[in-house]
Structures are given as C-alpha cells and as structure tokens.
Backbone of each chain as ProteinMPNN parsed JSONL, in Angstrom:
{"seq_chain_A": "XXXXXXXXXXXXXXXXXXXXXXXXXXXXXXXXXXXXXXXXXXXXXXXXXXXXXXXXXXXXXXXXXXXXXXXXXXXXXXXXXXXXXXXXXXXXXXXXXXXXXXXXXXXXX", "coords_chain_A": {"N_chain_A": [[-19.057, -16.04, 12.187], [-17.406, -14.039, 13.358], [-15.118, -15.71, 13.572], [-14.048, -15.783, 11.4], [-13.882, -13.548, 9.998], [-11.578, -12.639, 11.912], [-9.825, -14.275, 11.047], [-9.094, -13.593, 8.62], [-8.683, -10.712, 8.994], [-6.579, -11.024, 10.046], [-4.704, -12.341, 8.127], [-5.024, -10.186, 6.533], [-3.436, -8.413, 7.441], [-0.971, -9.949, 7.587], [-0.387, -10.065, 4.597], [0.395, -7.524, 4.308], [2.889, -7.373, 5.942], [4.168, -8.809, 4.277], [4.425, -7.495, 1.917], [6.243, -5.319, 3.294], [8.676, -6.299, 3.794], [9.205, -7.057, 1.945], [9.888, -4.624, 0.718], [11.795, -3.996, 2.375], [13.818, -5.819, 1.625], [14.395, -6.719, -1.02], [16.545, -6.316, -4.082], [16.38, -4.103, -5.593], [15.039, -1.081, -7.262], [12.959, -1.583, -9.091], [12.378, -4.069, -8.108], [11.411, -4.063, -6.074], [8.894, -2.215, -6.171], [7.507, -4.184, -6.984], [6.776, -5.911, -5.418], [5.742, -3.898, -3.115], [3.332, -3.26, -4.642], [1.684, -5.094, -5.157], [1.108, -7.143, -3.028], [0.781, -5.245, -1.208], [-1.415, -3.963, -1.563], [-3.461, -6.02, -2.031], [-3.513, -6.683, 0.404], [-4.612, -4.86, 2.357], [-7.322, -4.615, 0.624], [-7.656, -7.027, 1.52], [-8.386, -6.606, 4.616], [-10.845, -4.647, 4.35], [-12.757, -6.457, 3.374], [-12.914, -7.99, 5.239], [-14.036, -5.964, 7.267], [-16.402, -5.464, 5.809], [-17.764, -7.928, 6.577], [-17.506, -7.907, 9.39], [-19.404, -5.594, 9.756], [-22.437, -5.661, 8.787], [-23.736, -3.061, 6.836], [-25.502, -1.593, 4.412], [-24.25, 0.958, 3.418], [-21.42, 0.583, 4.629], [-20.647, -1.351, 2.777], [-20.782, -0.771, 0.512], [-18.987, 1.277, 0.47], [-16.85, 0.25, 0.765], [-16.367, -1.554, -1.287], [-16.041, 0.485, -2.867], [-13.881, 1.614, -2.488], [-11.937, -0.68, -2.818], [-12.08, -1.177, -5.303], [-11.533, 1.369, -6.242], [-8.53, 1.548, -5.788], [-7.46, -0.486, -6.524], [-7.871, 0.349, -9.498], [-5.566, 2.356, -9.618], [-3.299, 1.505, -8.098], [-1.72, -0.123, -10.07], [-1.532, 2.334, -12.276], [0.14, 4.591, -10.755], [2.664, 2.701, -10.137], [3.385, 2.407, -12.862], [4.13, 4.714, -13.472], [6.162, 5.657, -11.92], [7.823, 3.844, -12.742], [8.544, 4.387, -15.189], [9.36, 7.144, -14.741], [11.417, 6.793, -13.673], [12.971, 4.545, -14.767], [13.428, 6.361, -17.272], [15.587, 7.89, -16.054], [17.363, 6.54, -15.321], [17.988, 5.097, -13.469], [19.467, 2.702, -11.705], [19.247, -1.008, -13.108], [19.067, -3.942, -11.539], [22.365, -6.168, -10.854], [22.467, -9.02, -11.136], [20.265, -8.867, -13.037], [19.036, -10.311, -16.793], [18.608, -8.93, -19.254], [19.462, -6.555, -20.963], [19.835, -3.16, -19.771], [20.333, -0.586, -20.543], [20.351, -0.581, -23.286], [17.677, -0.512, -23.268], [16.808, 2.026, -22.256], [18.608, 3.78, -24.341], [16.793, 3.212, -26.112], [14.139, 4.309, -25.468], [14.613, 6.998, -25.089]], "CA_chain_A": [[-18.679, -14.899, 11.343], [-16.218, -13.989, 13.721], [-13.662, -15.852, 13.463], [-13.893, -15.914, 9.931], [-13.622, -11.924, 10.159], [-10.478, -12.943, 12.391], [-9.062, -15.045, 9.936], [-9.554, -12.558, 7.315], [-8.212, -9.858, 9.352], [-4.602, -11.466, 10.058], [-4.094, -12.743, 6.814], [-4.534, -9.164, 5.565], [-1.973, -7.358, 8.161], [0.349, -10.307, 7.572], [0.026, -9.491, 3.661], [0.86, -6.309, 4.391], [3.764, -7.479, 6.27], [5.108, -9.427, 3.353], [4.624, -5.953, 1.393], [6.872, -4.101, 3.93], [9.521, -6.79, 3.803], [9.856, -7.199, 0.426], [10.032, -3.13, 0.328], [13.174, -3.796, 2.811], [15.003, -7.181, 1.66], [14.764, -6.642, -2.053], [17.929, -5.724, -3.932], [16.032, -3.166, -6.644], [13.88, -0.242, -7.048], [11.894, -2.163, -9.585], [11.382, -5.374, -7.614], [10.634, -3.315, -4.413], [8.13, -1.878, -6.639], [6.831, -5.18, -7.801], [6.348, -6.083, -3.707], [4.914, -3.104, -2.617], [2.458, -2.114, -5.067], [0.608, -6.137, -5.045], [1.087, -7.221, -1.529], [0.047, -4.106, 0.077], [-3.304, -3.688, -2.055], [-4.097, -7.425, -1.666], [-3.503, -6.663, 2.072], [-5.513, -3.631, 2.319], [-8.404, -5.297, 0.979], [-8.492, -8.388, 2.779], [-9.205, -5.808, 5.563], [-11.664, -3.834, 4.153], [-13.43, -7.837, 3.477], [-13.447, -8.518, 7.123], [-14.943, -5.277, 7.796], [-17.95, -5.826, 5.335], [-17.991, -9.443, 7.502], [-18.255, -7.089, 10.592], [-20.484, -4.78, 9.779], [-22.98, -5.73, 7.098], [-24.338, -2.467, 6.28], [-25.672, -1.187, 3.424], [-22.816, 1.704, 3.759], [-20.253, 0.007, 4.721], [-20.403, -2.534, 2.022], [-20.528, 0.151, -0.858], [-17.573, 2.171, 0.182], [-15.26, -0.732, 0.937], [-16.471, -2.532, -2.554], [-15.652, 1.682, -4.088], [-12.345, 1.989, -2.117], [-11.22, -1.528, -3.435], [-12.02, -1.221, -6.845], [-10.16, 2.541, -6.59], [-7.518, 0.798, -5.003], [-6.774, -1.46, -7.897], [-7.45, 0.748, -10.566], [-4.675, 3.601, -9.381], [-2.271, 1.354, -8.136], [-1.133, 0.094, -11.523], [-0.96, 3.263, -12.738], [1.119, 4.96, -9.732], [3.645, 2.061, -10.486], [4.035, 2.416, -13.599], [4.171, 6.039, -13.904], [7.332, 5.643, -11.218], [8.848, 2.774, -13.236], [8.515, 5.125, -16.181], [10.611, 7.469, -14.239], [12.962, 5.819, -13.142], [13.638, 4.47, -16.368], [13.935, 7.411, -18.014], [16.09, 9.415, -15.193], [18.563, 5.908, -15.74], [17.94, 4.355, -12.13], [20.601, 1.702, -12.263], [18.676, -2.032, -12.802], [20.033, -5.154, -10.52], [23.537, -6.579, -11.546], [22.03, -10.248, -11.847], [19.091, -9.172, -14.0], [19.55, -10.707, -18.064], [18.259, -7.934, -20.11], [20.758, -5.521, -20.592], [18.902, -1.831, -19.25], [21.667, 0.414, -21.473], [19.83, -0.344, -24.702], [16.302, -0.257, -22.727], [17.017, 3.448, -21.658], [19.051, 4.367, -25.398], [15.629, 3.378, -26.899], [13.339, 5.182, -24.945], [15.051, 8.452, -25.734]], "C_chain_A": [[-17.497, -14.133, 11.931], [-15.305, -14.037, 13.481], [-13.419, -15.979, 12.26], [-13.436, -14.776, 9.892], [-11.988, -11.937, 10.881], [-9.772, -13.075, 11.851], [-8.448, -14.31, 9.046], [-8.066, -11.187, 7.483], [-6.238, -9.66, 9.827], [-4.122, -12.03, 9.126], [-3.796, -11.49, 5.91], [-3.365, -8.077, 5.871], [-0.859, -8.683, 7.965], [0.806, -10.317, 5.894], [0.64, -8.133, 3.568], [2.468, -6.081, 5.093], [4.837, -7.823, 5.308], [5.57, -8.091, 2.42], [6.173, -5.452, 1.995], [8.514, -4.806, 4.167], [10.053, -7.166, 2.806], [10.498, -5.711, -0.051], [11.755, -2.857, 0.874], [13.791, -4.7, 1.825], [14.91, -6.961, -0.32], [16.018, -5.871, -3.142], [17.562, -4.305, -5.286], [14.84, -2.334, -6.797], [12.968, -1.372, -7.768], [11.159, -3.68, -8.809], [10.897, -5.072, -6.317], [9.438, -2.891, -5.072], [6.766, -3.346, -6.794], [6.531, -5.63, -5.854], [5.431, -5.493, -3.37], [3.42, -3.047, -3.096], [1.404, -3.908, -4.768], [0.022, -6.39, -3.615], [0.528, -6.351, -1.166], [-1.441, -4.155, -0.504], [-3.967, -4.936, -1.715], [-4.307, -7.167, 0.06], [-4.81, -5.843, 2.712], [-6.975, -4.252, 1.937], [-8.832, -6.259, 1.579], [-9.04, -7.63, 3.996], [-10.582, -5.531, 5.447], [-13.043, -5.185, 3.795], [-13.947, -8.054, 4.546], [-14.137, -7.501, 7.916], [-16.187, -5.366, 7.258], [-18.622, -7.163, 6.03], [-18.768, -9.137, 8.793], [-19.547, -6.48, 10.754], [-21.593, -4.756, 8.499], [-24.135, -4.234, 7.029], [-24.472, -2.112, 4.418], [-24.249, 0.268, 2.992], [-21.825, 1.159, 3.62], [-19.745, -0.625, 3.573], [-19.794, -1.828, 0.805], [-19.26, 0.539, -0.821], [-16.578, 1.297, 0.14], [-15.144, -1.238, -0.434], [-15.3, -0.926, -3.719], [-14.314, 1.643, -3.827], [-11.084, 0.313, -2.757], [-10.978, -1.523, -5.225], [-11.26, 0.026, -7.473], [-8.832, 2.294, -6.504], [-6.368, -0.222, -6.498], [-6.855, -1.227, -9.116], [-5.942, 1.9, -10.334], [-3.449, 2.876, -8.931], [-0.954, 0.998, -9.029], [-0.569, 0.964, -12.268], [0.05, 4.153, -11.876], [2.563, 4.368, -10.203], [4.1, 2.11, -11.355], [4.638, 3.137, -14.084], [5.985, 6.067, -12.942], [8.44, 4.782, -11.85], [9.296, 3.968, -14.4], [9.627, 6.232, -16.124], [11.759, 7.494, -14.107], [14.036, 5.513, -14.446], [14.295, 5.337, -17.158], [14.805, 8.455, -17.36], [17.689, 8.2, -15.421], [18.408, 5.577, -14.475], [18.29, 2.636, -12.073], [19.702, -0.04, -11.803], [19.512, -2.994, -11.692], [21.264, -5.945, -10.987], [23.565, -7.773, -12.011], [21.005, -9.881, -12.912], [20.114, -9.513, -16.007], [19.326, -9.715, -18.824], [19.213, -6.963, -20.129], [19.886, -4.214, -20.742], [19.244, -0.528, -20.295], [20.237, 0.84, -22.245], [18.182, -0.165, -24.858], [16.184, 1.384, -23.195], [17.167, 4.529, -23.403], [17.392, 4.423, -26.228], [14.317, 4.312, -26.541], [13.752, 6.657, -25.422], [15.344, 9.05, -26.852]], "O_chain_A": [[-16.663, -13.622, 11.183], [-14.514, -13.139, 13.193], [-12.282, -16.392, 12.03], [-12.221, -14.833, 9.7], [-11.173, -11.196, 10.331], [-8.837, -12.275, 11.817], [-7.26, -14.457, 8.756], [-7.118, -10.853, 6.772], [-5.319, -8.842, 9.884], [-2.926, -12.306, 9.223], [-2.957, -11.4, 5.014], [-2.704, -7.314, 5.167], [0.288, -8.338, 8.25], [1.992, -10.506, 5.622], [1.385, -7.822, 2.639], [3.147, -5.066, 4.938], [5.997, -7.413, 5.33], [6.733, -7.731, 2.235], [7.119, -5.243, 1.236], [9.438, -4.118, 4.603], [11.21, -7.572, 2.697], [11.356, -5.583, -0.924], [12.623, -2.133, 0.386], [14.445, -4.044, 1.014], [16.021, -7.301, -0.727], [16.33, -4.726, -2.815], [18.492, -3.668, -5.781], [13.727, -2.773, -6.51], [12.255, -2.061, -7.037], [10.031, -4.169, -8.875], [10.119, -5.737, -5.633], [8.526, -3.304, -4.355], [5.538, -3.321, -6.708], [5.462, -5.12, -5.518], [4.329, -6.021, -3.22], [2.467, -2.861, -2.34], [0.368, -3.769, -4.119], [-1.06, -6.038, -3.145], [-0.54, -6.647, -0.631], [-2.445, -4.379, 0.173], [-5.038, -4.888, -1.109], [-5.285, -7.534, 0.711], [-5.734, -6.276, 3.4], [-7.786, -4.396, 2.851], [-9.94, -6.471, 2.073], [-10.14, -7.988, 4.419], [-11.431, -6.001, 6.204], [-14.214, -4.847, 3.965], [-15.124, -8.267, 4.836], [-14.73, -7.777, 8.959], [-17.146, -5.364, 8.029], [-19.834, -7.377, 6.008], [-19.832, -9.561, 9.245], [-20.461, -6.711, 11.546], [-21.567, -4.015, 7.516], [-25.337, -4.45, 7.184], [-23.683, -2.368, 3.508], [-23.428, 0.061, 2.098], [-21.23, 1.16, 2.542], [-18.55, -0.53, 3.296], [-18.739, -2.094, 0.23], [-18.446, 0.319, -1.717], [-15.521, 1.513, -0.452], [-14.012, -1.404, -0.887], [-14.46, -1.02, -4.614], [-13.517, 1.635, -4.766], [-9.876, 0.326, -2.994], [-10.052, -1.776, -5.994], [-10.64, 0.062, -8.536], [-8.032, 2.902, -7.216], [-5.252, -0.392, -6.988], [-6.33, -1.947, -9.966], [-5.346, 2.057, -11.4], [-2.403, 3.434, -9.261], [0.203, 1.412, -8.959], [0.496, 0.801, -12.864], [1.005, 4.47, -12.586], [3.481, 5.103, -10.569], [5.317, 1.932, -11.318], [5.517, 2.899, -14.912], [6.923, 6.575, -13.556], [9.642, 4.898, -11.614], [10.457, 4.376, -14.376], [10.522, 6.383, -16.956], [12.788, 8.107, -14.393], [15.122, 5.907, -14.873], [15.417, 5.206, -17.647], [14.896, 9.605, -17.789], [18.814, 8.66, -15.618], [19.385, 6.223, -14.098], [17.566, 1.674, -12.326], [19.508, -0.357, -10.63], [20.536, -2.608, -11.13], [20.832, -6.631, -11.913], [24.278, -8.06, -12.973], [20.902, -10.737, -13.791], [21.236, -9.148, -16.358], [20.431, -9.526, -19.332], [19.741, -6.627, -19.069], [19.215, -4.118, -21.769], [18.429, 0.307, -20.689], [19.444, 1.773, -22.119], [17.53, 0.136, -25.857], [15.628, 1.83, -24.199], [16.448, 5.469, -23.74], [16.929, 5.416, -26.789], [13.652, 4.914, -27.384], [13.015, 7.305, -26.165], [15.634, 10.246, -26.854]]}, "seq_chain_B": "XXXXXXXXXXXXXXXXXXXXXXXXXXXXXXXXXXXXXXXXXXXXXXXXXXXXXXXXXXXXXXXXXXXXXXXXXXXXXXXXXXXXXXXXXXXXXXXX", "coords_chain_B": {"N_chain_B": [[-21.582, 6.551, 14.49], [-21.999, 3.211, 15.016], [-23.557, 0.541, 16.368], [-24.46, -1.586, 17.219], [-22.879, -4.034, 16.639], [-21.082, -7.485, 16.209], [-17.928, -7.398, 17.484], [-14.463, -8.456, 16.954], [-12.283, -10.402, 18.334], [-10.698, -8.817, 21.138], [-7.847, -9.381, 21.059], [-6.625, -9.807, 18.75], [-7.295, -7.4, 17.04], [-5.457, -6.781, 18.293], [-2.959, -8.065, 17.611], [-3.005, -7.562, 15.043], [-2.775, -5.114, 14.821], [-0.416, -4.459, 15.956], [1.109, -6.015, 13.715], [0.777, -4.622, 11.722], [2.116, -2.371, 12.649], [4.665, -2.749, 12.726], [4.952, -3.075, 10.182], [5.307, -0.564, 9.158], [7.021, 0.903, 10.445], [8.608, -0.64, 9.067], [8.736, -0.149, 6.217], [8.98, 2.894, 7.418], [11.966, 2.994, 7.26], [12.844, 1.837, 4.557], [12.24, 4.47, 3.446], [13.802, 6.157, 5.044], [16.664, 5.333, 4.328], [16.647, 4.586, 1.717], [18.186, 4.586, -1.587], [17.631, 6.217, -3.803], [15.174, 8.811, -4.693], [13.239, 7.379, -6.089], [12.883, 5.255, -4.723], [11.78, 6.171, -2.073], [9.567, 6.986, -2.835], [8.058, 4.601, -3.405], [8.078, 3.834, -1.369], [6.418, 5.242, 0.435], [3.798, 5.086, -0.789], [3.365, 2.644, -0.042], [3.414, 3.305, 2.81], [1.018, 4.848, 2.073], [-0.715, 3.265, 2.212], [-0.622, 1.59, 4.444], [-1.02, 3.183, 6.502], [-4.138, 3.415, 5.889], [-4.84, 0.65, 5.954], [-4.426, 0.319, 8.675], [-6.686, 2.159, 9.953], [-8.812, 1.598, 8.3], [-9.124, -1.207, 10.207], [-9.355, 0.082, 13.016], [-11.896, 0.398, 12.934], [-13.083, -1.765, 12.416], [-13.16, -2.766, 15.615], [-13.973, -0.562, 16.669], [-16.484, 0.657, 15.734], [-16.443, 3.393, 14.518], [-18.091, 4.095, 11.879], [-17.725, 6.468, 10.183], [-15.414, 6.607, 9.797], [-14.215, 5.842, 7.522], [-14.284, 7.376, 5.437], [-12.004, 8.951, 5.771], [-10.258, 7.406, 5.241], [-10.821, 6.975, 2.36], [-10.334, 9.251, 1.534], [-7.703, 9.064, 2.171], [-6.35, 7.291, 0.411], [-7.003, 9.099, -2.217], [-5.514, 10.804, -2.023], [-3.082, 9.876, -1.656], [-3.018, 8.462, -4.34], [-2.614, 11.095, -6.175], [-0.247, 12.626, -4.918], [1.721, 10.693, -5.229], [1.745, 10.036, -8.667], [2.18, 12.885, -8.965], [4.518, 13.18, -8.019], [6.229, 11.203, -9.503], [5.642, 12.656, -12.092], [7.189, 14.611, -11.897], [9.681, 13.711, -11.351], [10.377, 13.135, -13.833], [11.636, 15.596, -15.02], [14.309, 16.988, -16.58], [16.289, 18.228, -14.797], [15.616, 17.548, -12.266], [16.764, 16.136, -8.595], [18.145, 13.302, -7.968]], "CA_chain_B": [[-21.458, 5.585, 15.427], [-22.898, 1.947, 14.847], [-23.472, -0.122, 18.054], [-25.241, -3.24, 17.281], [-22.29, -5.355, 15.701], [-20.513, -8.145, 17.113], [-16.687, -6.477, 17.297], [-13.226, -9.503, 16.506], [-11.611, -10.513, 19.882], [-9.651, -7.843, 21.491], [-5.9, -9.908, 21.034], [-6.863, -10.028, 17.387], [-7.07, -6.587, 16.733], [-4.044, -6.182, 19.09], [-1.831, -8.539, 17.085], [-3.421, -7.317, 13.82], [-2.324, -3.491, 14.662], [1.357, -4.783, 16.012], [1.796, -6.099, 12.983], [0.926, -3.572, 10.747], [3.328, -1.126, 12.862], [5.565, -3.487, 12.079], [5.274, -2.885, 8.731], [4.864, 0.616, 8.907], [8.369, 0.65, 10.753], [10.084, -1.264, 7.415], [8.853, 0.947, 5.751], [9.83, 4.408, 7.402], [13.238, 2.85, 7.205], [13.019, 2.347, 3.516], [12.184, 6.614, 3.122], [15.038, 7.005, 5.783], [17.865, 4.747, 3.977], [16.557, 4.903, 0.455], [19.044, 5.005, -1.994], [17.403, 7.055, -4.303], [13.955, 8.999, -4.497], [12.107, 6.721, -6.354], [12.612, 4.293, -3.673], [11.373, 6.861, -0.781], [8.154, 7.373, -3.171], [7.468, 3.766, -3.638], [8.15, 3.27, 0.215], [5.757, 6.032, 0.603], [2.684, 4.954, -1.272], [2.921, 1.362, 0.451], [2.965, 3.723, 3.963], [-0.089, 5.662, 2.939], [-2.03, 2.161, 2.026], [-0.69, 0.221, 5.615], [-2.159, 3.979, 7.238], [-5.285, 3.441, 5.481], [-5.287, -0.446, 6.955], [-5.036, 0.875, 10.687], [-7.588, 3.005, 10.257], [-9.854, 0.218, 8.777], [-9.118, -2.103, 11.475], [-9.649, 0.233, 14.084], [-13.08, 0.745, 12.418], [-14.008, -2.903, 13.021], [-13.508, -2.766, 16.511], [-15.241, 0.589, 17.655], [-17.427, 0.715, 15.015], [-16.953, 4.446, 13.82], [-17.693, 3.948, 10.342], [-17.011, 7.561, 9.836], [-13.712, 6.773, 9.295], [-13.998, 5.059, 6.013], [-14.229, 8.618, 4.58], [-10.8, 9.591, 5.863], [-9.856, 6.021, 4.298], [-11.237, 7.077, 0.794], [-9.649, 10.43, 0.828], [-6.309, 9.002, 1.634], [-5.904, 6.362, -1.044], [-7.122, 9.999, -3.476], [-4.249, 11.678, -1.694], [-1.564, 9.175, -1.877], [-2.429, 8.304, -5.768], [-2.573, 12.127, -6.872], [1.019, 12.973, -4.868], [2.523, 9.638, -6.658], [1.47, 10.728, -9.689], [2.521, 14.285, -9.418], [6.214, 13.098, -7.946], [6.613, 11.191, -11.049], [5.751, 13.615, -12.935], [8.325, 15.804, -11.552], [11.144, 12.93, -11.265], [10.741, 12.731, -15.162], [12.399, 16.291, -15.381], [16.05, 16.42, -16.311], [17.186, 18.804, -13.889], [14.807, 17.149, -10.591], [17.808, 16.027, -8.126], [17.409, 12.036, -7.464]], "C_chain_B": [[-21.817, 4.369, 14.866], [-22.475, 1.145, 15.973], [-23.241, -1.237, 17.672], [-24.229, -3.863, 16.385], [-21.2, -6.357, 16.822], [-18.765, -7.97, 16.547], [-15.947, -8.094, 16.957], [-12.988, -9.477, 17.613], [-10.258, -9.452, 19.928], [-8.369, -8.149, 21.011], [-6.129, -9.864, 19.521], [-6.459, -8.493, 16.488], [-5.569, -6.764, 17.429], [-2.927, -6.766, 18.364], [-1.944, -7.898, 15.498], [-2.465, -5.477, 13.755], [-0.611, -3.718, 15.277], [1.84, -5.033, 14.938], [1.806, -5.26, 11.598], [1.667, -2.045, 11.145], [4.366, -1.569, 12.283], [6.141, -3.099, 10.829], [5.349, -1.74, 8.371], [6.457, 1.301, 9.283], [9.217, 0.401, 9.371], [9.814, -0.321, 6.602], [9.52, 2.224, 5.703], [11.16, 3.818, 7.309], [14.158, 2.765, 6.268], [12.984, 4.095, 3.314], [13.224, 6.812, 3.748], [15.864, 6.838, 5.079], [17.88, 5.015, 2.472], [17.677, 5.162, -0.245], [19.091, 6.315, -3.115], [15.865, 7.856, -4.202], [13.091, 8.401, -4.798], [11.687, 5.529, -5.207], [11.775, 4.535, -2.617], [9.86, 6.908, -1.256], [7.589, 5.921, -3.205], [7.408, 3.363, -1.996], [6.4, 4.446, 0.508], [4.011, 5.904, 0.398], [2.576, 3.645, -0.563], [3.008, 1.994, 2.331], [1.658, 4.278, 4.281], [-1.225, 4.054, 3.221], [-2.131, 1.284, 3.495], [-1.647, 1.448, 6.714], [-3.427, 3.623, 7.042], [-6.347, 1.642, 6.409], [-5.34, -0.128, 8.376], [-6.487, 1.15, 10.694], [-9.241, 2.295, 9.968], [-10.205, -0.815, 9.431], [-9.489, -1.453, 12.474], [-11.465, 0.51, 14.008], [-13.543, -0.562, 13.002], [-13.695, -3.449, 14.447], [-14.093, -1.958, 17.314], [-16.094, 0.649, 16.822], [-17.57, 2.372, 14.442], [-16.825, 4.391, 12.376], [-17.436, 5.361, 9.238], [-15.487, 7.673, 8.922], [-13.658, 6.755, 8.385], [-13.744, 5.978, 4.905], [-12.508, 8.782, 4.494], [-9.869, 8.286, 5.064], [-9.717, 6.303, 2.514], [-10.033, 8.773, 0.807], [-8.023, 10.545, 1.163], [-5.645, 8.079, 0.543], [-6.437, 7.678, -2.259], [-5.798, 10.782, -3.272], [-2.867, 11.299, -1.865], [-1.378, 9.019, -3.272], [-1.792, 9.867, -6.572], [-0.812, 12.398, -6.442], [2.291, 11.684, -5.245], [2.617, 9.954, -8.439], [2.395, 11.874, -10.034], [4.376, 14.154, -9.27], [7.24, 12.285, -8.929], [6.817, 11.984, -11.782], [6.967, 14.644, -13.229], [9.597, 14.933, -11.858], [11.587, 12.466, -12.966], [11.818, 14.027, -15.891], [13.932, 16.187, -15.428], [16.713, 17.009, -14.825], [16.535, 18.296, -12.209], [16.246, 16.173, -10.072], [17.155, 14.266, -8.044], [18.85, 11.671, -6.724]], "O_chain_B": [[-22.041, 4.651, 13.689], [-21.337, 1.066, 16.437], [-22.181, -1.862, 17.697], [-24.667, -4.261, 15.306], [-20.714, -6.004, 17.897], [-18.403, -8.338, 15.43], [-16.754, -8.987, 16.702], [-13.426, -8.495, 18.212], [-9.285, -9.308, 19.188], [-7.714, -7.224, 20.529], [-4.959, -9.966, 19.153], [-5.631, -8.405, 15.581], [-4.6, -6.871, 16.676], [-1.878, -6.122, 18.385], [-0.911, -7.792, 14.836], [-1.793, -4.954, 12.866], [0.278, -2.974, 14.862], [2.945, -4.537, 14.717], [2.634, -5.278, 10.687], [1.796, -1.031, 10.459], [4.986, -0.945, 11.421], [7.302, -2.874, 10.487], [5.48, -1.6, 7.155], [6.998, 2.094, 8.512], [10.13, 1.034, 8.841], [10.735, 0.407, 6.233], [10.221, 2.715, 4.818], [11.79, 4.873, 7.243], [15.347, 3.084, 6.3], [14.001, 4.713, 2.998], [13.92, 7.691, 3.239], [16.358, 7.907, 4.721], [18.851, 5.547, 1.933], [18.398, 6.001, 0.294], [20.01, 7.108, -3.321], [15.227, 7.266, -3.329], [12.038, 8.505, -4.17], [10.579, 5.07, -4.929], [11.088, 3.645, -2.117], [8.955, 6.885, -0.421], [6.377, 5.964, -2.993], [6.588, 2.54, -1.59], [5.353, 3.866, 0.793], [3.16, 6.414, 1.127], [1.379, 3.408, -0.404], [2.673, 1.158, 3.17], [1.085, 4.401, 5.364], [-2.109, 3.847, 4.052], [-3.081, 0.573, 3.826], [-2.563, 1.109, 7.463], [-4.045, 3.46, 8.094], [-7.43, 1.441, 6.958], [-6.31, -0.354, 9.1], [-7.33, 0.503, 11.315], [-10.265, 2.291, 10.651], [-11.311, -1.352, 9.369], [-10.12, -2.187, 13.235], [-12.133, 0.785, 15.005], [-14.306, -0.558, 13.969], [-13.948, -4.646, 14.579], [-14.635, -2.258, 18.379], [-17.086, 0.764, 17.543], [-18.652, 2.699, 13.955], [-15.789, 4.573, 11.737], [-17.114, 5.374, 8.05], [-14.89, 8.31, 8.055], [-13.0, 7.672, 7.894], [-13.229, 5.708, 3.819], [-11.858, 8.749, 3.449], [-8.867, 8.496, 4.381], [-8.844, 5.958, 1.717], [-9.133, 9.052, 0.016], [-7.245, 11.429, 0.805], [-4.56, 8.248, -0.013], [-6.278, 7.257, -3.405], [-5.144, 11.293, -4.18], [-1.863, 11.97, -2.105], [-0.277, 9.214, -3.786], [-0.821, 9.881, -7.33], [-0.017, 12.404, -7.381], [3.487, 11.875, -5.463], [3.625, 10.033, -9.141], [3.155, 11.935, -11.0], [5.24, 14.687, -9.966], [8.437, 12.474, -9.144], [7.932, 12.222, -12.246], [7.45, 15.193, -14.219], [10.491, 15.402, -12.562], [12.559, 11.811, -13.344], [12.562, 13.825, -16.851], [14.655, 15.561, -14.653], [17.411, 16.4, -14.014], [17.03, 18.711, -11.161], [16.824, 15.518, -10.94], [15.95, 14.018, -8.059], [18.959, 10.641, -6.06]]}, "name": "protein", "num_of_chains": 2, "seq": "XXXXXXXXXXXXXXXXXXXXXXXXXXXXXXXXXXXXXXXXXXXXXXXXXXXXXXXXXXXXXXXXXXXXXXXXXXXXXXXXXXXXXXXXXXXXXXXXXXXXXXXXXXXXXXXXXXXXXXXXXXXXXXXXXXXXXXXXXXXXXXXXXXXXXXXXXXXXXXXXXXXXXXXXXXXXXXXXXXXXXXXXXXXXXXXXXXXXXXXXXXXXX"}
C-alpha cells in the first residue's frame, strides 16, 4: 500500500508540475487557463487519493472525497467566469488561433 | 494527531515537496511577469491549489489530519476571491 501511495503521490506533484509549466510556456491567457485549471485539480487530487491510501480513516476519507468533489465543481466555474472576463474587457486572443475574436467580442456586446 | 499509520518513504515526500516548489516557483513568476491581470489571477488560483497540495502531503507524512481543515477552507478562499476578481475585471473602468 505503500508504494502504491508513492506512486500515487509523484504522479500527482508531477501533474501539478505539468500545470505550472503550461501556466509558464503557453503563448495565451486562454490556453494558460486551459493548463492550469485541469492539470492542477487532477494533481491535487491524486494527492488527496494517496492520502485516503495512507490513512484509511473514516475522516479522512470523507473530507478528501468532499474537498475533491468541491474541487471540481468550482473550478469550472472560476474559469469560466475569468474567460468571461477577459472576453468581455477584449484580452487580445493568440495570433495563430482560426476564429477571428473581433466578431466574438462585437457579439457579446 | 493519528499515530498508527504506516507514513511513504522519507525521499518520496522529499522529491514530492521539491517538486511542487517547483511549481509553485513557475508560478510566482507568472503573477510577477504577467502580462495582464487575468493572467496573475489564473496564476493565482493554480498557486492556492499547489498550497493546498503541500499541505496534503505534509499530512501523509506526520499524520496531522487537522490540516485537512485548513485544506478545505483554502480551496473556499481561493474560489470566492476568483470569483469576486472577475467580477470586478468585468467593470469598464477596472485597470487590466
């Protein structure tokens, strides 16, 4: 159970890594967005996995199961509420993307 | 407290919490460089969630499961001031 808990436990800090490198190396708010908000929560719980592995309480188990399932209802909305933003303040898209953003933005308003 | 559990090998945690400074690092560097605010807020919410991983890792090697609280009430703290800095960044006159 260990090293399974091991396993567990470096797969979820090196999701969290991919998170924090996609947050640098990406060339746009929105696809930094699209990094951050999966990666890190996927990361975050693989933790909170390897601690219910650790410690099988009755406790433990609940809050990690409540804090994941809060976890993944709020981050969705966080993101989108910032994309939403963004959008609407005119936060200039990526110069390769196909969609043209202009007539995005003109419609929204 | 909780005693009785069998903890992850010391180097485990130790590489596990290097690399989530790591990441905690790329991060503050996004909020420093940022080009605009939305960037600093999305850097921001993926700093409180890698805090929230420390703090559950350091849980499964001492065993204070205390913590888990301060866990829960920062994933309520990070969604509500995401939320609210939207909210605000939707005004015309908010500086970005």
């Amino acid at each position: 159970m260990t090293i399974l808990a091991s396993i567990i436990v470096l797969a979820g800090a090196l999701f969290s890594l991919i998170a924090a490198l996609g947050i640098v190396r990406m060339p746009d708010l929105y696809c930094r967005m699209h990094a951050a908000t999966k990666a890190g929560a996927f990361g975050l719980s693989l933790i909170l996995i390897a601690l219910c592995l650790i410690i099988p309480e009755p406790r433990v188990i609940i809050q990690s199961v409540l804090i994941i399932i809060f976890f993944y209802l709020t981050t969705p909305i966080a993101g989108q509420m910032i994309g939403r933003a963004a959008t609407l303040r005119g936060i200039p898209f990526w110069k390769k993307i196909k969609s043209n953003p202009e007539s995005l933005s003109r419609e929204t308003e | 407290m909780f005693s009785e559990f069998q903890s992850i090998p010391t180097w485990v945690a130790l590489v596990a919490h290097s690399i989530l400074a790591l990441s905690m690092a790329l991060a503050g560097w996004r909020i420093w460089k940022g080009p605009s605010i939305p960037d600093r807020i999305v850097a921001l919410d993926l700093l409180s969630a890698l805090i929230m991983g420390q703090i559950v890792l350091s849980i499964t090697h001492s065993g204070f499961i205390s913590s888990l609280d301060v866990a829960t009430a920062i994933a309520i703290i990070a969604f509500l001031a995401t939320v609210a800095f939207a909210r605000y960044l939707e005004n015309k006159d908010a500086p970005l």
